[in-house]
One Martini backbone bead per residue (centre of mass of N, CA, C, O) as a GRO file, in nm:
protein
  163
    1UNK     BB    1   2.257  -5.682  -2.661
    2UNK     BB    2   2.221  -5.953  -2.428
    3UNK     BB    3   2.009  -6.255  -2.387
    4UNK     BB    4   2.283  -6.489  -2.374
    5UNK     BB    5   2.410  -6.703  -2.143
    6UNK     BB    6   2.618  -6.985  -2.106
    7UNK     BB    7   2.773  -6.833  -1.829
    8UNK     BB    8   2.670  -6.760  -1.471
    9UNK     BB    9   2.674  -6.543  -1.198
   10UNK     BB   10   2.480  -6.477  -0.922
   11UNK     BB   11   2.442  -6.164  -0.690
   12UNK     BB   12   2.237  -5.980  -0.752
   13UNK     BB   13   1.900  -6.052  -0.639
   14UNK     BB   14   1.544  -5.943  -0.796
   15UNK     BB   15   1.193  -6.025  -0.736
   16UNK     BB   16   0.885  -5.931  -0.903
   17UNK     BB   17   0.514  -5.918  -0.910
   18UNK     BB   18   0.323  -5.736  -1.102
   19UNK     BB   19   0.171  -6.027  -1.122
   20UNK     BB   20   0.007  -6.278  -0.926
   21UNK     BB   21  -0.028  -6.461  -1.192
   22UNK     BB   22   0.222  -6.481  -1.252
   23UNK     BB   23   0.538  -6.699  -1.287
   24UNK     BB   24   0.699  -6.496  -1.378
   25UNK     BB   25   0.909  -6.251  -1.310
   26UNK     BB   26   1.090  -5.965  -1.229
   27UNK     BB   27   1.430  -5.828  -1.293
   28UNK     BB   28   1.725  -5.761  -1.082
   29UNK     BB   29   2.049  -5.830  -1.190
   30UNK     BB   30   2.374  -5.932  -1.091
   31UNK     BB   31   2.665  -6.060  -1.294
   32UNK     BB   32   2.844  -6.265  -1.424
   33UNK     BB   33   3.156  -6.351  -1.622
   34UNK     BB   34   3.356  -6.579  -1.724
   35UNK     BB   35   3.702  -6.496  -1.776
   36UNK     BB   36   4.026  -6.537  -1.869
   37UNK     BB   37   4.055  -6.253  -1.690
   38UNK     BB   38   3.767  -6.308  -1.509
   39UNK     BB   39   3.527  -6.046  -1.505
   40UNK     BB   40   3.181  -5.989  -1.643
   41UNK     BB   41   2.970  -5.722  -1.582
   42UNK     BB   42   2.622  -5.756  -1.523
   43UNK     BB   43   2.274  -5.654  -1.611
   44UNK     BB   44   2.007  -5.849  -1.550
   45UNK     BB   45   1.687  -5.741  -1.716
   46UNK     BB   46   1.304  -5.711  -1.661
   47UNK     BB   47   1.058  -5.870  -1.783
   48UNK     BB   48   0.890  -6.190  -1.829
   49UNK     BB   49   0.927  -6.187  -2.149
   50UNK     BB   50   1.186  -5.971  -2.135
   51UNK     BB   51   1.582  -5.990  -2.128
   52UNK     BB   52   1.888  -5.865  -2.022
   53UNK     BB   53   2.221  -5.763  -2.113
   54UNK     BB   54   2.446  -5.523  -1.942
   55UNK     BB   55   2.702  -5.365  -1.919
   56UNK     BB   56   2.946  -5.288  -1.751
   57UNK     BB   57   3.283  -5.107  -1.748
   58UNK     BB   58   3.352  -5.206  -1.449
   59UNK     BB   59   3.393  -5.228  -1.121
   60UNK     BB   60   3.334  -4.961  -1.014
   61UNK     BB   61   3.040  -4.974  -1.164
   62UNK     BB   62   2.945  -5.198  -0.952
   63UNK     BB   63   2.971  -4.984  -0.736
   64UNK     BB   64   2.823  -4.800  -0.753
   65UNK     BB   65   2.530  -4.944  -0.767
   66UNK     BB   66   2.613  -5.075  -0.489
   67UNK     BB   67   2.546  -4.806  -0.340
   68UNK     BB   68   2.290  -4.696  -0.421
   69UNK     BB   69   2.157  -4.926  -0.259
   70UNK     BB   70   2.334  -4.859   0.007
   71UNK     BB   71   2.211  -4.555   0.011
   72UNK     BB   72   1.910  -4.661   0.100
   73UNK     BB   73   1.677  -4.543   0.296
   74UNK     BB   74   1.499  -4.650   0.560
   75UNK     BB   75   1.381  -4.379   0.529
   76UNK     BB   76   1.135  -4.112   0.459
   77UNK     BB   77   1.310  -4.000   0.238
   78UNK     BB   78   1.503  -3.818   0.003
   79UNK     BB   79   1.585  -4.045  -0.323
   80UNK     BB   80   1.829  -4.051  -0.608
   81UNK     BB   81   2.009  -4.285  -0.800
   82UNK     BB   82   2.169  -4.303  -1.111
   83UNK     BB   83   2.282  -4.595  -1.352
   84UNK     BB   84   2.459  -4.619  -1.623
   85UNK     BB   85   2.444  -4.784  -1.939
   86UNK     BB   86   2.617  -4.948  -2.220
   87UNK     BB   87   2.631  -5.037  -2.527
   88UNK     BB   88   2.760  -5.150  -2.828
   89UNK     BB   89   2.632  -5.299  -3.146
   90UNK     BB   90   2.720  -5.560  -3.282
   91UNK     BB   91   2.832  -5.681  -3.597
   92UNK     BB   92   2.946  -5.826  -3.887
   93UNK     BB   93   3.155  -5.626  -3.878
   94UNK     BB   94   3.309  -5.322  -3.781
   95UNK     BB   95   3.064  -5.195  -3.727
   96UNK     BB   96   2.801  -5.046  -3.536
   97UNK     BB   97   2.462  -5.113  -3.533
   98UNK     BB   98   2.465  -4.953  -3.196
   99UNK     BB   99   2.316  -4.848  -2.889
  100UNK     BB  100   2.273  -4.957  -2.566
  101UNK     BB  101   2.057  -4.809  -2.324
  102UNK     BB  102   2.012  -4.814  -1.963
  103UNK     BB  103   1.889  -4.738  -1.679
  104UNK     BB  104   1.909  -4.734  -1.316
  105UNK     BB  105   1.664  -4.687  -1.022
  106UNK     BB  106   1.741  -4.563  -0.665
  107UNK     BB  107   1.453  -4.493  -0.485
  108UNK     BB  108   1.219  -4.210  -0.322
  109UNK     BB  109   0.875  -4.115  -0.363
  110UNK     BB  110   0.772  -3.824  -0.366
  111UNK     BB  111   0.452  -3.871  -0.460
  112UNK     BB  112   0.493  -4.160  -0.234
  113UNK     BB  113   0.580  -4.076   0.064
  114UNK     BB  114   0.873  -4.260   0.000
  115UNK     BB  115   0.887  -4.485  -0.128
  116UNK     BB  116   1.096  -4.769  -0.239
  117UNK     BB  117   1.247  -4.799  -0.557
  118UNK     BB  118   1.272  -4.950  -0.901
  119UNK     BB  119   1.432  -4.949  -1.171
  120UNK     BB  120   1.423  -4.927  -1.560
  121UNK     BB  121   1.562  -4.886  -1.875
  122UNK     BB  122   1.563  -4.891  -2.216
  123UNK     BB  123   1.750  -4.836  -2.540
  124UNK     BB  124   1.775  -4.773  -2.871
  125UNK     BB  125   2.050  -4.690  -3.110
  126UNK     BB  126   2.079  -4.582  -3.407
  127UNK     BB  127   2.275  -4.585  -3.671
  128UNK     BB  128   2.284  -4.234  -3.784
  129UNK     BB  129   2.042  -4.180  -3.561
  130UNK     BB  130   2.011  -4.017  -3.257
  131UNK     BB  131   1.683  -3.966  -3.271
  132UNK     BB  132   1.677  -4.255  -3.285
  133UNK     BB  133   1.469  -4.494  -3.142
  134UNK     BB  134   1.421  -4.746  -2.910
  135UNK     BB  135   1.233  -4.939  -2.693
  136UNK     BB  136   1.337  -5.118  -2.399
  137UNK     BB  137   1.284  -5.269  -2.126
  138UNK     BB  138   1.082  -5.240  -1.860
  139UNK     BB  139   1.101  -5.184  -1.473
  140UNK     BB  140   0.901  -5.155  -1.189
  141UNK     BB  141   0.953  -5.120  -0.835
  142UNK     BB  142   0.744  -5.143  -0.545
  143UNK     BB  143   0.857  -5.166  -0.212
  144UNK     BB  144   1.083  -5.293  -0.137
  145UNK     BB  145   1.308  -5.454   0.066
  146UNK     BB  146   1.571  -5.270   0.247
  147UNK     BB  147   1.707  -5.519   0.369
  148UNK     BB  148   1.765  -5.665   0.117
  149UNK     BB  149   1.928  -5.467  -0.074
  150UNK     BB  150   2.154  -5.419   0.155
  151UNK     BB  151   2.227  -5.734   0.136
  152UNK     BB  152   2.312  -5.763  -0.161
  153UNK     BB  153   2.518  -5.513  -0.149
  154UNK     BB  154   2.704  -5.635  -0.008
  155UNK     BB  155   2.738  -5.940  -0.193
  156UNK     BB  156   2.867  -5.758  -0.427
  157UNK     BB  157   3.124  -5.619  -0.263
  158UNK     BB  158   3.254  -5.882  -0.174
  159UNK     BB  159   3.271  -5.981  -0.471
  160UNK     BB  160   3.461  -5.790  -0.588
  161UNK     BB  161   3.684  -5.840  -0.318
  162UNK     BB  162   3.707  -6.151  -0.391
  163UNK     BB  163   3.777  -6.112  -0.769
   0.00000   0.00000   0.00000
């Protein structure tokens, strides 16, 4: 798990806040990082307290993401679509420290008239112990603006498409 990039660039950006009262909000967002070879895309989500950046696999895992927010229907209809996300944690060896998974999900809930939400949640597999694991940070928006997700999810395949 990545906590900080010394330099990145924001594409799909959702903030909303959990407490009115918080000044910082809760962060859904797809990013790049540049590197020599292109662009490395990252996910990065959280609460306002703890933040964290899970890689994609490829382009095309981005395109995924991005369809999943864009195939979210404007009417309360039942959907929802699942995208997972992992890396292993490097340590300062040759072995992995652990294994960072994480999923996002956008759709509408069928227990709440079909309203529209994002999720978020990570957690932490240690390395030689498959059954324990950490939970890391989650985030749930209910009620997004489904047609600024729209245009978000728009703007994140033009940026794919053009990079």
């Amino acid at each position: 798990m990545i906590t900080y990039l010394p330099e990145f660039e924001q594409v799909f950006l959702h903030t909303w806040r959990d407490d009115p009262k918080e000044e910082t909000p809760s962060l859904l967002s797809v990013v790049y990082e540049p590197t020599a070879t292109g662009r490395r895309w990252l996910l990065w989500a959280g609460p306002p307290s703890f933040r964290e950046f899970v890689p994609f696999d490829d382009a095309d895992h981005v395109r995924e993401f991005a369809r999943a927010v864009l195939d979210l229907p404007a009417t309360a209809v039942p959907y929802e679509r699942d995208v997972d996300l992992a890396e292993e944690e490097p340590e300062d060896g040759a072995d992995p420290a652990g294994l960072c998974a994480a999923t996002v999900t956008v759709g509408r809930d069928t227990s709440a008239d079909h309203r529209p939400y994002l999720a978020y949640w990570s957690y932490y597999v240690l390395p030689g112990s498959p059954e324990q694991y950490d939970p890391g940070p989650s985030v749930f928006c209910r009620d997004p603006d489904v047609g600024r997700l729209h245009s978000e999810a728009r703007a994140l395949l033009t940026a794919l498409d053009g990079g």
